[in-house]
C-alpha positions in Angstrom: 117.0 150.4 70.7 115.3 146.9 71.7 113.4 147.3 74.8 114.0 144.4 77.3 110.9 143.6 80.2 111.6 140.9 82.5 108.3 139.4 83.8 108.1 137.9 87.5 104.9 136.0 89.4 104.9 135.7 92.8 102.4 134.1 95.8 103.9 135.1 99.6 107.2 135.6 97.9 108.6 138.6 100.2 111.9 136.6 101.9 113.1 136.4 97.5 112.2 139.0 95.6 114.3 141.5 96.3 117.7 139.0 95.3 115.5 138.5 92.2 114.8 141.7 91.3 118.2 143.1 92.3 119.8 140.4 89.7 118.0 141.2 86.7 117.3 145.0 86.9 120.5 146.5 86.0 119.9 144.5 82.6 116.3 145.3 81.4 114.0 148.3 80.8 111.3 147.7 82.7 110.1 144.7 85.5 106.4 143.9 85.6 105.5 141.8 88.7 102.0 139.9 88.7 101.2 138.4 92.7 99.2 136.4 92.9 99.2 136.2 97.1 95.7 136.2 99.1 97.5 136.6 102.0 97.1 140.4 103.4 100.1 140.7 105.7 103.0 139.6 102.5 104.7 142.2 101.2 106.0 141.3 97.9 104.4 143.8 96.0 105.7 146.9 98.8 109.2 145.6 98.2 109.0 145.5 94.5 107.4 148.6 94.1 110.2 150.1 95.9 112.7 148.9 93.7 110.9 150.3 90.7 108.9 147.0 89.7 105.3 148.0 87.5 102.5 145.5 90.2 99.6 143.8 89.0 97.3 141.4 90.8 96.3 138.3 89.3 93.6 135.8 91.1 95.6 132.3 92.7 95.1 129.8 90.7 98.0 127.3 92.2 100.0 127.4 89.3 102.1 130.1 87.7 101.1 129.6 83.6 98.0 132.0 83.8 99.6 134.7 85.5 102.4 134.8 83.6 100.2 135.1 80.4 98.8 138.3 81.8 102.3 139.5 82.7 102.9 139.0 79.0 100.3 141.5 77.9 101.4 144.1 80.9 105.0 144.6 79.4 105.9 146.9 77.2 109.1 145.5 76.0 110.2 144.0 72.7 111.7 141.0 74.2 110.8 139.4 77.6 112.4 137.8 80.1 111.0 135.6 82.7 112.7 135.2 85.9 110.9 133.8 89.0 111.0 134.7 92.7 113.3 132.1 93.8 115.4 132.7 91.2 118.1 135.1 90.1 120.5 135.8 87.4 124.3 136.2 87.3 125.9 139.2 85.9 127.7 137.0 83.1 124.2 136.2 81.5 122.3 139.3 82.3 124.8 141.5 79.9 124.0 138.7 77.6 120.6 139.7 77.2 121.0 143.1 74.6 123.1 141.7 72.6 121.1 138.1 72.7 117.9 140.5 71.5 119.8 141.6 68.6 120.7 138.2 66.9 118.7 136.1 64.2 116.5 134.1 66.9 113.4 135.1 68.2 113.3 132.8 71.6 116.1 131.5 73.2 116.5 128.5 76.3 118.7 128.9 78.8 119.9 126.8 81.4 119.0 126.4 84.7 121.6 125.7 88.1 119.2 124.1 90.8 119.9 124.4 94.1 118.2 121.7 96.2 119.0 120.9 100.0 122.1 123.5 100.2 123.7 121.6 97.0 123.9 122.4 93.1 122.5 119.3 91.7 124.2 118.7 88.3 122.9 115.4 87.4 119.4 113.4 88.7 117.4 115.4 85.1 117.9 118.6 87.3 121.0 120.1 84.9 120.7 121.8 82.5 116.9 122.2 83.2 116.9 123.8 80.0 114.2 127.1 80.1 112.4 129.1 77.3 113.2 132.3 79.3 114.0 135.0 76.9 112.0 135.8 73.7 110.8 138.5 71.2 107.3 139.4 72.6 104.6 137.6 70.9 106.5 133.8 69.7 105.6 132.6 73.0 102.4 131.7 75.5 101.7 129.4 77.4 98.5 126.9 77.8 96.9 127.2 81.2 97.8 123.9 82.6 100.7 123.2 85.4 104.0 122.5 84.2 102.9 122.6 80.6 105.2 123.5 77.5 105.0 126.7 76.1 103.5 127.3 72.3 106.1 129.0 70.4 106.8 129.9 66.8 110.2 131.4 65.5 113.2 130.1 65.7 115.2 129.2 68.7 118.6 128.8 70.4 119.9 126.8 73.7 122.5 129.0 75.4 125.8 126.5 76.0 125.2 124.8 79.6 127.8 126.6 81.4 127.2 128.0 84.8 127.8 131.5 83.3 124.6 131.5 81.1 122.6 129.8 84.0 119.5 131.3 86.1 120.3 130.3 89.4 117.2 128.5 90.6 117.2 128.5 95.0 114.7 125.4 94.7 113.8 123.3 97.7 115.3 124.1 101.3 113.9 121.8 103.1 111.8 118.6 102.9 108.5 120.0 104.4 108.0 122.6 101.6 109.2 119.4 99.2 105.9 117.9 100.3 103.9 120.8 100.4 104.7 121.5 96.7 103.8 117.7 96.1 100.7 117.6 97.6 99.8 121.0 95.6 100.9 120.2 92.3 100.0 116.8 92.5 96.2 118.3 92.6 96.4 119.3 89.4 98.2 116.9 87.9 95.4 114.8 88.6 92.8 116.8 87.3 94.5 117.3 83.9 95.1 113.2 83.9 91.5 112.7 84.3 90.3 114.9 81.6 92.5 114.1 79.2 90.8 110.5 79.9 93.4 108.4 81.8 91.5 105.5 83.5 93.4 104.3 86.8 95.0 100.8 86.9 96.3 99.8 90.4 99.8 98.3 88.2 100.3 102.2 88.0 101.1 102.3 91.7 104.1 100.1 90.8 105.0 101.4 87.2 104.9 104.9 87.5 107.2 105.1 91.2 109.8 102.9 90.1 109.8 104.2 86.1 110.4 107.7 87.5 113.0 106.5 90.6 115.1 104.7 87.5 114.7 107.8 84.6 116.0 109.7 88.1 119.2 107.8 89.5 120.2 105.4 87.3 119.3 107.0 83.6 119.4 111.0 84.6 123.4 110.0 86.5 121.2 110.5 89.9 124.4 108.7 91.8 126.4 111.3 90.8 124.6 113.6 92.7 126.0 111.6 95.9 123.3 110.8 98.7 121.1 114.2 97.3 120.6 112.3 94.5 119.1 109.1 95.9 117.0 111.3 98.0 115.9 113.3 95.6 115.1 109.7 93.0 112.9 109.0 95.8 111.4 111.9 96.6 110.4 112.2 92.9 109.0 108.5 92.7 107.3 109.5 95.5 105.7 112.1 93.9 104.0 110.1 91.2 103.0 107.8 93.6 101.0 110.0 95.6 99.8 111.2 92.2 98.3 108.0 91.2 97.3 107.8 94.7 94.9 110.4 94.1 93.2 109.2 91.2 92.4 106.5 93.1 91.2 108.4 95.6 88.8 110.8 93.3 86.9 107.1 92.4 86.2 106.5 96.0 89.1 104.4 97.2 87.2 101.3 95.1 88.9 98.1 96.0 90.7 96.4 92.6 91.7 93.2 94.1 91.3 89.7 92.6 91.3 86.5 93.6 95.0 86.2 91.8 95.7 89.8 92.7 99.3 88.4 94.5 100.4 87.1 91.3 99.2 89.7 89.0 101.4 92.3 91.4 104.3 89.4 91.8 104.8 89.6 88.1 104.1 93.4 87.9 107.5 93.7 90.3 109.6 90.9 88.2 108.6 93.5 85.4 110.3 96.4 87.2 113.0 94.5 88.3 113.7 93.4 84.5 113.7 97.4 84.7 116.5 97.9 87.2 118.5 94.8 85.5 118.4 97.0 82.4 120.6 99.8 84.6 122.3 97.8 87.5 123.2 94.3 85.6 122.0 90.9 86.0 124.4 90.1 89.2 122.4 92.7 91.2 122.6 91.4 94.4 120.2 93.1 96.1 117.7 92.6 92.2 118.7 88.5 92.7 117.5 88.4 96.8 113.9 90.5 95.3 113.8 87.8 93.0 114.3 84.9 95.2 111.8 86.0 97.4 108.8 86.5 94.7 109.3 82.5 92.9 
């Protein structure tokens, strides 16, 4: 019979793993945990030892790909699952998961329900988060960069986005550990855009924030999402702000004004607001007073 190992990293994660590992147990073989935490006093590895998970330590490295390469090659199991602390599974995909094994795919993506400030956020690119989550050991690893895509090989299947074959992702809770995530990831970010030869522009600080505000609200149904969704638009434009803020930063905050640097930004905002036109119309409004103001 196909062995099933679900596979979960964890830094300070004592206050979640439990729900997490109380989700997904009754449905695999065996649950290898790799923690990652330099902090002494967690217990995450106490708590899931005592609910039968196989611990391993792994050095931090700020992001979750390398350690959940080495989780790969501590399981035992045929297939794999990957499940993370803040996240659980419901029933009505975790008896999914044997017969899912037994089918003519060898990965499969599922979907994911994000939870963000106390609300299921089903539009703003957060639903159906689709995840490479459950695969035949061996199709699948991942390069160790932040946020990167997984290398697979096989072929794969999307699970139907229904809230019944969704992980159930408790994301951010509150706004501080929004920002604390940014200013972390964000780090890194950075460094990959820098070696992969990105060479900063200042028009970036303009382009990139309002690009990934529009993709957020207006393109990704953000409105939907009620007032969560603006704030979440903005918080993710904020994000790549603060991103591009730091690459200036890393050349020594060198000044790139010109002489005609208030036209050169004056036209790289009537750019944008071409942009927002595209989504919101050309009788705007609020896009005609922007306008009046920069001619």
């Amino acid at each position: 019979m196909t062995k099933i190992s679900a596979c979960i990293v964890t830094w300070n994660e004592e206050k979640n793993i439990e729900r997490c590992i109380r989700s997904v147990s009754p449905h695999v073989d065996e649950i290898v945990l790799v923690d990652m935490s330099t902090d002494k006093a967690d217990k995450t590895t106490k708590i899931a030892r005592a609910l039968g998970a196989k611990t391993f330590h792994h050095p931090y490295t700020g992001f979750v790909e390398p350690a959940r390469n080495f989780s790969f090659q501590k399981s035992t199991g045929d297939w794999i699952f990957i499940i993370d602390a803040d996240e659980e599974i419901p029933p009505s995909l975790g008896t999914q998961l044997k017969t899912l094994s037994t089918e003519n795919f060898n990965y499969y993506e599922i979907p994911r329900k994000n939870l963000i400030f106390n609300k299921f956020i089903q539009h703003t690119r957060f639903w159906p988060d689709y995840q490479t989550r459950f695969f035949q050991k061996g199709v699948l690893s991942w390069p160790n960069t932040i946020h990167s895509q997984p290398h697979l090989s096989g072929i794969g299947k999307k699970l139907d986005p229904n809230i019944s074959n969704a992980i159930i992702h408790h994301h951010y809770s509150t706004v501080s550990e929004y920002i604390k995530r940014v200013d972390r990831y964000t780090n890194h970010q950075k460094e990959i855009l820098l070696k992969n030869g990105y060479k900063f522009t200042w028009r970036d600080f303009i382009k990139k924030p309002t690009g990934e505000f529009l993709s957020r609200f207006y393109q990704g149904n953000g409105y939907k999402d009620g007032l969560h969704g603006l704030a979440l638009s903005l918080l993710q434009a904020f994000s790549e702000l603060v991103l591009y803020l730091k690459i200036w930063e890393s050349e020594g905050f060198v000044s790139k004004e010109t002489e005609d640097f208030k036209r050169k930004s004056e036209a790289e905002i009537k750019t944008s607001i071409k942009s927002w036109r595209h989504w919101i119309g050309e009788t705007g409004g609020l896009l005609e007073k922007i306008k009046s103001r920069l001619v």
